[in-house]
TORSE-674164 format. One record per residue (C-alpha): x, y, z. Coordinates in steps of 0.2 Angstrom, whole numbers, padded with zeros to 4 digits, always signed. Layout:
N
XYZ;...
This chain:
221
+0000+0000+0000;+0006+0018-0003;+0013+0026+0010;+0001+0039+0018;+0002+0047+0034;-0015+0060+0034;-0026+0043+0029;-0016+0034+0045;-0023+0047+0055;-0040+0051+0049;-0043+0032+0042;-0032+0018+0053;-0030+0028+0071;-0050+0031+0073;-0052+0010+0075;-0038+0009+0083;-0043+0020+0098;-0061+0013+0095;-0053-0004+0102;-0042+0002+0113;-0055+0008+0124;-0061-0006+0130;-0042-0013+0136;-0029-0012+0149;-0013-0016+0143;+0007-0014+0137;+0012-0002+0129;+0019-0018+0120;+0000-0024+0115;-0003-0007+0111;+0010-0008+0099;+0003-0023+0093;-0013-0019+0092;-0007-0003+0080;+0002-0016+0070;-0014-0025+0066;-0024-0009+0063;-0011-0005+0050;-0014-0021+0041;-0034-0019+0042;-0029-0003+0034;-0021-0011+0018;-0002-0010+0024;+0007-0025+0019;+0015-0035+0032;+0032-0031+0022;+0030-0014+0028;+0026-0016+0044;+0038-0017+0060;+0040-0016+0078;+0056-0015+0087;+0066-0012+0072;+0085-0016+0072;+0099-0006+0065;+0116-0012+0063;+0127+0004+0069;+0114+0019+0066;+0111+0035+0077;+0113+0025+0096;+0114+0008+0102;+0101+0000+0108;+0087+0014+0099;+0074+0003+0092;+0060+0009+0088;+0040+0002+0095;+0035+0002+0076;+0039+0007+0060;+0032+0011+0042;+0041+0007+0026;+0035+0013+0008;+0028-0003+0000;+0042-0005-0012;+0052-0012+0004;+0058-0031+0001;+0069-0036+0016;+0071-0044+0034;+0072-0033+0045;+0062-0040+0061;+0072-0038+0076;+0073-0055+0089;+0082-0064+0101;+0101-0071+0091;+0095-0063+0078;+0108-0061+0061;+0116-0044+0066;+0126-0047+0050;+0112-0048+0040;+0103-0029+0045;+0098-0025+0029;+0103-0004+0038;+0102+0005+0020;+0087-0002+0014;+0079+0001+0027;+0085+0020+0027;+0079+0022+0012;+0063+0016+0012;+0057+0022+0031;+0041+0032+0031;+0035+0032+0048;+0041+0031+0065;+0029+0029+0080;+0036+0029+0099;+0020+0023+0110;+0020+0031+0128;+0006+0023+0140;-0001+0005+0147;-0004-0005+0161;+0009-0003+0171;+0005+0016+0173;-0011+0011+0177;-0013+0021+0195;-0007+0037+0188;-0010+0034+0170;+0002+0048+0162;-0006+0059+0175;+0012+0060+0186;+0020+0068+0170;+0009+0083+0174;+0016+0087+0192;+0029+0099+0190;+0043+0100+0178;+0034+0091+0163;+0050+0090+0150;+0063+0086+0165;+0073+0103+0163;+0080+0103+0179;+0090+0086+0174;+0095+0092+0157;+0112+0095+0165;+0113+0077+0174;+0109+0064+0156;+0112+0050+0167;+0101+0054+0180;+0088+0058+0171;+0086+0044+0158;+0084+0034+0173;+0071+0045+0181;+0054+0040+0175;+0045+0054+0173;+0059+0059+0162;+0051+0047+0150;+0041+0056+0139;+0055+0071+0135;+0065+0057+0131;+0056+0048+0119;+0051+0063+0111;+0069+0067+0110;+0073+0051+0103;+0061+0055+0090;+0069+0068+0086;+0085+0061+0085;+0078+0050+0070;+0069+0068+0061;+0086+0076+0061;+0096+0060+0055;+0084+0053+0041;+0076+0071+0039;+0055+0075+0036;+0055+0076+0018;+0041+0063+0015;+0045+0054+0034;+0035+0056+0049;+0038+0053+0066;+0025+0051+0079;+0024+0053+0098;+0009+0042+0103;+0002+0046+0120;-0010+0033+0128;-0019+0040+0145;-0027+0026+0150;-0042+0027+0164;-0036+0031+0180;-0038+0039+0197;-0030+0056+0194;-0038+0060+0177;-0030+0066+0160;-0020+0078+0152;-0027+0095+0154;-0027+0106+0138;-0010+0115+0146;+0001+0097+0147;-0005+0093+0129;+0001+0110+0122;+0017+0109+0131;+0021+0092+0124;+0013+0097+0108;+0025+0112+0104;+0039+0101+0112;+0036+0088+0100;+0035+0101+0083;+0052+0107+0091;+0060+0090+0085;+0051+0089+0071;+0039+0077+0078;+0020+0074+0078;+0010+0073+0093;-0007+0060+0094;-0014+0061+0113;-0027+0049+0117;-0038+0048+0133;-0045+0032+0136;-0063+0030+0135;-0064+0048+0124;-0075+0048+0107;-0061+0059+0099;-0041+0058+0101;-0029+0074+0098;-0016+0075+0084;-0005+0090+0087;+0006+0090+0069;+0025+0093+0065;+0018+0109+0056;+0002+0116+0061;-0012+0120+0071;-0019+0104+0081;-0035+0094+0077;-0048+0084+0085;-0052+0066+0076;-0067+0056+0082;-0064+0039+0085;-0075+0027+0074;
C-alpha cells in the first residue's frame, strides 16, 4: 500500500482508539494492536515493523516500537532474540522508512496513568544537566522519547518521513491531560520535528497535534 500518513490518522487511528477503549494493557499490545490496525488498513506486512533493528545507526540499543516502510520495501528486518546482526539490511531500510511511531502509556501506569508527567517539571529541565540521572528518572520518559524521536527527524530528515509521539492516557484515578500538558508536549514535540497523537481512554475523539500546524480533534470510529 502507498505510503500515507494523513489517511493513517483520519482512516487507521479512529479503530484503533475505538478498540483500545475497552483494554488495559502494554504499551507492548498497544503496539501490537497498532500493527494490526495498519494491516486492516491495507499495509502489507512487508511494511510493517515493531522493534526495528539497525546495525550501527544513530545510538545503540534505539529501536523503535513500530515502523512504516514505503511498500516497495523487500527485506528482513524484524528484530529478535540471536537474531543475524550481519544480515541488517541498515540502507534499505534508510531508504525506504516512512514512519516512525514511539507509543508512551499502558498498564503498568495504570494508577497514575500519564497523570504523574503533569506534576511539576513536565520536559525534565532541571535534569537536562545530569543525562544519566535523568534517563533513569521515570517521569523523564516522555521528553526522552520525544527526544529520541527527534534524533531520528534530524538524521533521516522530514521530507516525506513522519515521526509520531503516541500518548495513551489510560483510565485512572488522577484524570487526563489538561489542555496546558497537551500543548506543552505538543509544541515540544514540533520542536523536534515530531507529531504529537494524545489519546484519553474512553474519549470519542483523540488529539493530533502536527509537526507543522495547528492541532486537530479526530473522532474515534
Amino acid at each position: 500500500m502507498q505510503y500515507n500518513f494523513t489517511a493513517i490518522v483520519t482512516k487507521v487511528l479512529p479503530g484503533y482508539f475505538r478498540d483500545l477503549n475497552a483494554i488495559q494493557s502494554s504499551e507492548a499490545n498497544f503496539a501490537s494492536l497498532l500493527y494490526h490496525h495498519l494491516l486492516l488498513g491495507g499495509h502489507l506486512p512487508t511494511q510493517l515493523c515493531t522493534e526495528m533493528y539497525t546495525a550501527n545507526l544513530l545510538k545503540d540499543g534505539v529501536r523503535p516500537d513500530l515502523v512504516v516502510f514505503d511498500e516497495a520495501i523487500q527485506g528482513r528486518f524484524n528484530y529478535y532474540k540471536d537474531c543475524d546482526k550481519g544480515q541488517s539490511n541498515t540502507r534499505l531500510k534508510q531508504d525506504h522508512l516512512r514512519c516512525v511511531f514511539e507509543i508512551k502509556g499502558g498498564a503498568q501506569q495504570h494508577e497514575s496513568g500519564l497523570g504523574k508527567y503533569f506534576e511539576a517539571d513536565l520536559l525534565c529541565d532541571a535534569l537536562r544537566g545530569n543525562p544519566e540521572k535523568r534517563a533513569k528518572t521515570q517521569n523523564c520518559a516522555l521528553a526522552i522519547d520525544i527526544e529520541k524521536l527527534g534524533m531520528w527527524s534530524s538524521h533521516f530528515g522530514n521530507d516525506g518521513r513522519d515521526y509520531v509521539f503516541l500518548a495513551i492516557d489510560l483510565r485512572n484515578p488522577k484524570g487526563f491531560w489538561p489542555a496546558r500538558v497537551r500543548e506543552t508536549y505538543g509544541a515540544y514535540c514540533a520542536e523536534h520535528g515530531v507529531n504529537l497523537i494524545y489519546h484519553a481512554q474512553g474519549e470519542k475523539a483523540f488529539w493530533h497535534y502536527p509537526a507543522q500546524g495547528k492541532p486537530t480533534r479526530i473522532q474515534v470510529a
